[in-house]
Each structure stands twice: as C-alpha cells, then as structure tokens.
N, C-alpha and C positions, 0 to 999 in steps of 0.2 A: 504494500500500500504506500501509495507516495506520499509524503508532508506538503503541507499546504506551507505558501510561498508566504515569507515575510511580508507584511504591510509593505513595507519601504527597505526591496530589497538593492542590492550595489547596483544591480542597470535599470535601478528607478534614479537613484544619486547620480550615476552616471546623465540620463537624459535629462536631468533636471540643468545640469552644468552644460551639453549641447542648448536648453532653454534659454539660458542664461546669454550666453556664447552667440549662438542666433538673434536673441531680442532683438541685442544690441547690436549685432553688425548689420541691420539696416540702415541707423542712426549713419555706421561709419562708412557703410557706401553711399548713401543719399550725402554725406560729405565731400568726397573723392570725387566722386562725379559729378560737382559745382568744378574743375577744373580739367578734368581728362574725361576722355570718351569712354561713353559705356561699353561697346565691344571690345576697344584698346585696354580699359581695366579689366576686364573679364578674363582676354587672352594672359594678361601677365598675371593676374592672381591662381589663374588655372597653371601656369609655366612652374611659380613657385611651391604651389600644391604639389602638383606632381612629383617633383623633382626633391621634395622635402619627404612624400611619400616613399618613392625609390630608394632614396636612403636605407632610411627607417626599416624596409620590406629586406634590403640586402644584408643589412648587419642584424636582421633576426634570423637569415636562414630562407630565405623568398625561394618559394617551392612551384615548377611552372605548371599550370592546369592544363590538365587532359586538354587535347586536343579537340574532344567533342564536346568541352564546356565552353568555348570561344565564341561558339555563335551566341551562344548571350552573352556571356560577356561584352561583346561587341554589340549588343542593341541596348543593354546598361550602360555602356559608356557614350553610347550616342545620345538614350533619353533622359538619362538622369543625370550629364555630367553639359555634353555638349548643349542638346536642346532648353533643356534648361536652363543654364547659364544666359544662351541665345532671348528667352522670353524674358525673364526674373529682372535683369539687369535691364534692359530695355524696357519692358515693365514702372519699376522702380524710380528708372528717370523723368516718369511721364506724370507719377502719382505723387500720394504723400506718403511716408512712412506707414503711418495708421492704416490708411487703405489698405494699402500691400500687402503689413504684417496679419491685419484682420482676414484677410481673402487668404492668404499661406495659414492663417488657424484652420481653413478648414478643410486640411490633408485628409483626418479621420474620414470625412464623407466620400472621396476618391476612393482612397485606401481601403475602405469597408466595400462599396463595390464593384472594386476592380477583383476583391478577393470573394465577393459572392461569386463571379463571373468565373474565376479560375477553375481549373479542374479539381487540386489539391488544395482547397480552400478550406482557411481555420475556420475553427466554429465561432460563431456569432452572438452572444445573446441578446434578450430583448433592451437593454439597456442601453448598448451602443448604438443598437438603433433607434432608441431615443435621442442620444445623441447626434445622430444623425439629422435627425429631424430639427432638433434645436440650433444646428451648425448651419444649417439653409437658411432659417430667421434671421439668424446672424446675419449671413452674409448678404439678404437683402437690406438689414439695416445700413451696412456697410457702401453696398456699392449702387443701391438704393437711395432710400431715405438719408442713408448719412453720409454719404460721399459726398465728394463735390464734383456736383457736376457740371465739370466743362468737357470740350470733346476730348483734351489731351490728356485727362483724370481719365475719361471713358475706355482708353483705347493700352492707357496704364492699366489699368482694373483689368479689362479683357487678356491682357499680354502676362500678365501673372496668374489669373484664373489657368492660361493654360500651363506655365510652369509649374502651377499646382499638380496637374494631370501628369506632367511630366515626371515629377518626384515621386506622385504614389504609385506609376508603375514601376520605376525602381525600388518601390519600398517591396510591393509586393512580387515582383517579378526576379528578387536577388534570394527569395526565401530554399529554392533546391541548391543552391549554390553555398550557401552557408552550411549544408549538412553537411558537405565536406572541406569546405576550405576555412579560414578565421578571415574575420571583418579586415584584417590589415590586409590580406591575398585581395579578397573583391575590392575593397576601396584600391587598391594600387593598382590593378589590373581596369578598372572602369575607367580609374580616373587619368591613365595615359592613351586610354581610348578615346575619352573625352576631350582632351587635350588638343592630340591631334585632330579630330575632329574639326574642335572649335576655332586652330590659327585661321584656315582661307576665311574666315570672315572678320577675325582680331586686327591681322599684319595689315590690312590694307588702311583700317581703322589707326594702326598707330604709326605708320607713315606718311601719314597726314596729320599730326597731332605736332601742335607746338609746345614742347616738352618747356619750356621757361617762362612759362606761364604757370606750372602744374606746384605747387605748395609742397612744404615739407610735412605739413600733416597728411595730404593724399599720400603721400608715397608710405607716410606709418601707418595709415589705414589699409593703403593695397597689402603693407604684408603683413601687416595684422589679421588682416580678412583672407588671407592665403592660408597662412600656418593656422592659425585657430579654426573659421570658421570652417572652410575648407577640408583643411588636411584632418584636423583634432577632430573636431565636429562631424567628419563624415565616418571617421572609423567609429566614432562611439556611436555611431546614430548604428549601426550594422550591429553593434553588440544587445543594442538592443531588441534586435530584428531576429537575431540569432537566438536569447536568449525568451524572450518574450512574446514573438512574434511577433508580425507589421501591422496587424490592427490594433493590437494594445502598445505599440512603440509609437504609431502615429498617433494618439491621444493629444501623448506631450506637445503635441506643435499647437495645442490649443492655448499652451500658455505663452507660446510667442508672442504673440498682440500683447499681451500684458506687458512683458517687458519691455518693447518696444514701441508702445506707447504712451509707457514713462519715460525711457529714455529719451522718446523723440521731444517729447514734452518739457524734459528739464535742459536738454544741450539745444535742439533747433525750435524749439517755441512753437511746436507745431499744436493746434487748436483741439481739444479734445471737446466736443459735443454730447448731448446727450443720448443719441442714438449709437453713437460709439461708446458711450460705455456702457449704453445695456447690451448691446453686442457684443462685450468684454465679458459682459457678465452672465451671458448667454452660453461662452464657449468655457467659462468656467463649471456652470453649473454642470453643459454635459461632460465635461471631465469627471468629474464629484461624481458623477452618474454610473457613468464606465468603469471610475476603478473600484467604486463599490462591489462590483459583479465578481463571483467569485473567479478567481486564475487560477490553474495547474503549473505546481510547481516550475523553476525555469529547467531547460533542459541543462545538463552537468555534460562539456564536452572534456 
C-alpha cells in the first residue's frame, strides 16, 4: 500500500520557487525590451540557456537518447522552446504584464485538456475541473472586462493565449519521456532544439539592432532571464512533471499572476483594477481547489 504524499512535499517547494522565479521575470522582460528587440532578446536568452544547460548536462554525465525518442524530442523543442518563445515575447511587448501573466495563469485549463485528449492520460478529478471552469472566468475578466482594450493589448493577449497552448503541450506531451530520462536530459535536449530552431528568426532581428542604445540593466535582465528563468526554471518545472504529473505541476502557474502583478505593480506602476484582482482571486481559489483533491504519492525514480 503506498503512503499518501506530504501536504507540501520538495516538488511542491521546488514549483513554488519556479513561481516565484516566473512572476517576476515578466516585470524583467517587459524591462529589456523598452530597449532591444523582442526576437533579438529571445535569441540571446535562448543562446545563454542553452549553453548554461550543456554544461551542466556534461559535467553530470549527459546520456544521449535513443534514437526513436528524437522525434519528440524535436517537436518539444520546437513547441515548447522555439514557438513559444516566438509568441510569449512578442506577446509580452504588445500587452501589460498583468495581462500576460493573468492569461499564462491559465496553463491548468490547456494542460487539463490536452491531457483529456491524450491516449495515456492522468486521471482527473472533479475539482480540477472546477478549476477549470473558474480559470475561463478568469480569463474573460482578464482579457475581457479587465484588459485594456486597445488593438495592440488585443493582439498581445491573442499572441500569449497561444504561447499558453504552446507550453501545455510540452507540459503534457514530455510526460513518456520523463519515464526514462531526468528533467536535466529533456530540458537540454528540447532546449538546443529550440534554440536552433529559434536563431532564422532572432539573427536577423539582432542585426538590425542598435546595440548602444541597449542599458546595462537589459543586459542583467537578459541573463538573468536566461540562467534562472530559462535554464533553473525549466528543469525544475520537469521535476515537477516527472514527479507529480503535468496536470497537478500546471496548477502552480496559477500563482504567476500573483506574483507578477505585485511585482509589476511595485517596480513598473502598472495599474491593478478590480477585475484583475478578482481574477487573481479566481485563479487562487481554483488552486485551493485542486490541491485539496487527494494525490498519489510522487513516483521515487
């Protein structure tokens, strides 16, 4: 008989610190990109990722995967590294923090039915998909009612809704991969797929950039937002995929908005409304909601 999982066990502490870690790097790319270009900073955040990742993967022992795991591999690193990046960051520079971070709260709902949809799909219960239901209210609060609506907020909002889509299929489309390999193999393998990927549309973006214009806080932000959010942040986001599964690891993106609309709120002044925080307070509740519902212990690899 298996023991039931601690309230608040280590890849609950762990996601909470990718929360934390996410909020805020909204704040710090809606920064950076008041002086460099959004494809330009994408390509060089994604270069330092990478390449911080490769490290890290070789002085652990980086083990190369089977040959017939590369076809996904290679559609993970196109839609959860490249595409991504491609919408989120272009996205991003069109909206406001709050927007953004509000609309990325609501992965769980993707997440949850990309994994109805699946073959190998976890189980479900009625709770998340309360959740679910609550996360939609949200988001009409969000890019409804409480957006701002102009066309370049509209077309921001649209361009991150689909970066949403883009993450929960790698959330839930990296779960057969994780039975055999650790969160540092798939993040370093996705994310030099993604990489490559993403230069033909970076390079052209940053040779056209007038680099002496571009601030010394952008440049602590681009690698701040490389090594942390990036690199840190995407292996612990997999540990929690690995250990907990990707309907109950995408929870935690509900509390992104949170953090990131204090953060935007105390460094960039950005306006926080009342529809935005019952929408805050919408993505909290179905949190509260979901992890009430009981979990089976995490798997021990």
């Amino acid at each position: 008989m298996s023991a039931e999982r601690p309230y608040l066990s280590l890849p609950d502490a762990l996601l909470l610190l990718v929360v934390i870690i996410w909020g805020s790097n909204f704040s710090v790319v809606k920064v950076a990109l008041e002086s460099m270009p959004p494809l330009g900073f994408s390509a060089i955040r994604l270069v330092i990722a990478a390449t911080v990742l490769l490290v890290v993967s070789r002085r652990a022992g980086f083990r190369m995967p089977a040959a017939a795991d590369w076809r996904r591999l290679l559609a993970l690193g196109l839609a959860g590294h490249c595409a991504y990046q491609l919408t989120f960051v272009s996205g991003l520079a069109r909206t406001s923090v709050t927007n953004s971070s509000l609309i990325a709260g609501c992965l769980p709902v993707t997440v949850l039915l990309l994994n109805a949809a699946s073959r190998d799909r976890e189980p479900v219960g009625w709770l998340q998909w309360v959740g679910v239901g609550l996360a939609f209210i949200g988001l009409y609060l969000v890019v409804g009612a409480g957006a701002e609506l102009s066309l370049d907020s509209l077309e921001g909002d649209l361009l991150v809704m689909a970066s949403v889509w883009c993450w929960g299929w790698y959330t839930v489309g990296s779960r057969e991969l994780l039975e055999r390999y650790s969160p540092l193999q798939v993040t370093t393998c996705t994310m030099l797929i993604g990489t490559l990927g993403f230069l033909p549309f970076g390079v052209p973006s940053l040779l056209a950039t007038d680099w002496t214009g571009v601030g010394v806080w952008a440049w602590v932000g681009l690698v701040a937002s490389g090594v942390l959010a990036i690199s840190l942040g995407h292996v612990l986001w997999y540990v929690g995929v690995q250990r907990l599964g990707g309907a109950r690891t995408a929870l935690y993106s509900n509390l992104i908005p949170v953090v990131a609309i204090g953060v935007a709120a105390l460094t960039l002044r950005e306006p926080i409304g009342t529809a935005k925080v019952v929408g805050a307070a919408l993505v909290l509740v179905a949190l509260a909601l979901t992890r009430s519902e009981r979990q089976p212990a995490p798997r021990q690899s």
